[in-house]
Backbone as numpy.savetxt, mean C-alpha at the origin, in Angstrom:
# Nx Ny Nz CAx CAy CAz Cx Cy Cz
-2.18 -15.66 -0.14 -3.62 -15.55 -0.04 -4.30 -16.12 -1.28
-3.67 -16.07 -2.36 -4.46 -16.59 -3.60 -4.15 -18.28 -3.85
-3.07 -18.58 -2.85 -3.08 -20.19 -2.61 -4.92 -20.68 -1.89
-4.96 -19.75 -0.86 -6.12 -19.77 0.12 -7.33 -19.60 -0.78
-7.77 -18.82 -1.72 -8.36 -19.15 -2.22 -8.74 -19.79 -3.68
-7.61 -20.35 -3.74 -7.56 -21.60 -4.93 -7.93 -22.97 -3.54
-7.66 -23.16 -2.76 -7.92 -24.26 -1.68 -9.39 -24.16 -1.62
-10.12 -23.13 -1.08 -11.07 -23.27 -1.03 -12.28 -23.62 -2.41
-11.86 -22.78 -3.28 -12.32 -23.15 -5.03 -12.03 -24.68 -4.57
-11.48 -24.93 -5.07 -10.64 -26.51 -5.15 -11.80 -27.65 -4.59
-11.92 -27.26 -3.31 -12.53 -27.99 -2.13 -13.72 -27.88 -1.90
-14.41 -26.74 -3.03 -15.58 -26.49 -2.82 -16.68 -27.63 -3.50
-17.90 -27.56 -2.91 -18.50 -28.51 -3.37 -20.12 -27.27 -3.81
-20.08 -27.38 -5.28 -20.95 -26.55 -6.16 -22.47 -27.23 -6.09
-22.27 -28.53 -5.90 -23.59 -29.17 -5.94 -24.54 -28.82 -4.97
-24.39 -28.38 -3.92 -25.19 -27.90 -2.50 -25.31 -26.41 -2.86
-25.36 -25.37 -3.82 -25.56 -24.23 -4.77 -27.59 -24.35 -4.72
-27.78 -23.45 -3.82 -29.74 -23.16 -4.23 -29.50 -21.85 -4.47
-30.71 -21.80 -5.39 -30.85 -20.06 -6.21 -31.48 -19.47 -4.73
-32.42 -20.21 -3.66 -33.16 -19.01 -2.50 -31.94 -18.67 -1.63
-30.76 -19.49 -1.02 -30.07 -19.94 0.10 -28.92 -20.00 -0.55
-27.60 -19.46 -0.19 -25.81 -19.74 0.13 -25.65 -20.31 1.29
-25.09 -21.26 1.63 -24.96 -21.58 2.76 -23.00 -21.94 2.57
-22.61 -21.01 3.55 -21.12 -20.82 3.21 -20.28 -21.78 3.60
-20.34 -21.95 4.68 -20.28 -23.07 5.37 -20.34 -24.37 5.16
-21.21 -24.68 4.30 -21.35 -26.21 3.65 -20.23 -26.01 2.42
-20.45 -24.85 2.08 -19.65 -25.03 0.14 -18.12 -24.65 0.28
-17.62 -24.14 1.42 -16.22 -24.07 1.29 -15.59 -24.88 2.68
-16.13 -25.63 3.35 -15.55 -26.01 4.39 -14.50 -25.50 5.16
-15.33 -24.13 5.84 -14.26 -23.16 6.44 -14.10 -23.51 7.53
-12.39 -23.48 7.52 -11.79 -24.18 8.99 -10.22 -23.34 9.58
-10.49 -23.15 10.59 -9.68 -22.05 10.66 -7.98 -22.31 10.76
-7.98 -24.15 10.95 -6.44 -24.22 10.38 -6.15 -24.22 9.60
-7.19 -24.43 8.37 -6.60 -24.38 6.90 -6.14 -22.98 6.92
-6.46 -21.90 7.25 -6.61 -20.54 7.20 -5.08 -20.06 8.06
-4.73 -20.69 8.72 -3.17 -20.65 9.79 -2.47 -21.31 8.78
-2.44 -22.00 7.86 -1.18 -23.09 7.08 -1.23 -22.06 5.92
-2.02 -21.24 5.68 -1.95 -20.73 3.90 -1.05 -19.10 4.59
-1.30 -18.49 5.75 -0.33 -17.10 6.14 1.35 -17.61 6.34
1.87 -16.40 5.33 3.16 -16.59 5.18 3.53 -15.58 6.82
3.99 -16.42 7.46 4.56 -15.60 8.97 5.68 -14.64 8.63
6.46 -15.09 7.73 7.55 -14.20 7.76 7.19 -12.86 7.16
5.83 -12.87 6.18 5.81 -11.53 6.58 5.17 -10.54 6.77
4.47 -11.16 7.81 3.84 -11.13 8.88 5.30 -10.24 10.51
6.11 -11.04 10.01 7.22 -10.91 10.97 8.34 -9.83 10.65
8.40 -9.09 9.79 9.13 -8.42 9.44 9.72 -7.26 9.71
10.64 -6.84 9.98 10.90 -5.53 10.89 11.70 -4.81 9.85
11.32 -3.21 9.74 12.63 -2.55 9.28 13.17 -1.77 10.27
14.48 -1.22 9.46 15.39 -0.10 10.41 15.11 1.20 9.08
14.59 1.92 9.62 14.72 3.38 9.20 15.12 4.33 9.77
15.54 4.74 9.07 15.80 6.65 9.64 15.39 7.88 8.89
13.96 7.94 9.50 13.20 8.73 8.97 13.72 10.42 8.76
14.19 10.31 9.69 15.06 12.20 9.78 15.87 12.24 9.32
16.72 10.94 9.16 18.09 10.81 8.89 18.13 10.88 7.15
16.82 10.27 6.55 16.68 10.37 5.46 16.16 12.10 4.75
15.10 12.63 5.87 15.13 13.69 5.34 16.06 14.93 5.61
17.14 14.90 6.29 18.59 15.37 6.75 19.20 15.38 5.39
19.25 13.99 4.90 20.43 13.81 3.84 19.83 14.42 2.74
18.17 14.18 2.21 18.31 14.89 1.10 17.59 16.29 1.10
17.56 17.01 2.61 17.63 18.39 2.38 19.40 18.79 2.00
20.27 18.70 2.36 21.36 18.23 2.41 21.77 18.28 0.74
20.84 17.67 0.11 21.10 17.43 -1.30 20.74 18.40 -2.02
19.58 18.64 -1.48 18.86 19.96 -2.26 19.61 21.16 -1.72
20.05 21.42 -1.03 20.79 22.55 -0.78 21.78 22.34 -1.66
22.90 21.61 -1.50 23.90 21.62 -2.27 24.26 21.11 -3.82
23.17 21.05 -3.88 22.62 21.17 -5.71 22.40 22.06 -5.99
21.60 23.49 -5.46 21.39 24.34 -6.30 20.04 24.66 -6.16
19.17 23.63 -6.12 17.95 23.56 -6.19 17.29 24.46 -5.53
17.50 24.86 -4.18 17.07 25.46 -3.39 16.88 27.59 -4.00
17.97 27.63 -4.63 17.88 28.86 -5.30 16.57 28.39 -6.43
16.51 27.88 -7.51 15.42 27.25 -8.20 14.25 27.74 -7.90
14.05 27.32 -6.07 12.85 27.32 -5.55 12.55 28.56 -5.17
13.74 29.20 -4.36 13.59 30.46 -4.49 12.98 31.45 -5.15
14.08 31.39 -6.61 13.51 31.93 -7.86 12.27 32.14 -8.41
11.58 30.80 -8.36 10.37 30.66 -8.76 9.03 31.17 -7.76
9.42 31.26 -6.30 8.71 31.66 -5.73 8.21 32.90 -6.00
9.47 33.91 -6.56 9.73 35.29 -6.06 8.62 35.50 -7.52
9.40 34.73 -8.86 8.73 35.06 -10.04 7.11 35.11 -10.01
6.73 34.17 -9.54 5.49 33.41 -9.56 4.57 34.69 -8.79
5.25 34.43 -7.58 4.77 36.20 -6.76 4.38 36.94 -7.59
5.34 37.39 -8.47 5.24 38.66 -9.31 3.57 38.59 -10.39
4.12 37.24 -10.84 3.24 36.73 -12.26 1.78 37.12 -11.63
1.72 36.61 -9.94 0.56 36.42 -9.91 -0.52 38.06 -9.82
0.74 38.99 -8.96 0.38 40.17 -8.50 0.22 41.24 -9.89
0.52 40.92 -10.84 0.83 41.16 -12.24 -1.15 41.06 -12.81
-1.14 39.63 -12.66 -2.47 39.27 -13.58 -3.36 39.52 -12.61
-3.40 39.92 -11.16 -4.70 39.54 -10.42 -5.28 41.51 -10.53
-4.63 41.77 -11.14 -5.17 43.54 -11.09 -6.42 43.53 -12.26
């Protein structure tokens, strides 16, 4: 896209510039094949393979068997406390 608009910079013609009127059309000579030759299709075209569950499977999976999951535990239970503690 920043090829696309270095083409148009490039190609532009500044002299047809009035302070009342832009006229866009005259100053960049917009044409809609130039605009088809500057998109990269491929990626445009691109497909992935995910496994969205499969990914969050594996790293619940992880967090369980790390440990972590007690962690979370822990902190829940503490935090509970901390909060029932200060809110009196």
């Amino acid at each position: 896209m920043i090829d696309l608009a270095q083409h148009f910079l490039i190609n532009a013609d500044l002299s047809v510039l009035h302070t009342s009127a832009i006229n866009f059309a005259s100053i960049f000579h917009f044409n809609l094949v130039d605009v088809h030759t500057h998109i990269d299709m491929d990626l445009l075209a691109q497909q992935f393979k995910q496994d969205v569950t499969g990914d969050f499977a594996r790293g619940w999976d992880d967090f369980v068997k790390s440990g972590k999951i007690w962690a979370l535990i822990i902190g829940i239970v503490v935090g509970y406390m901390f909060r029932s503690i200060t809110n009196a």
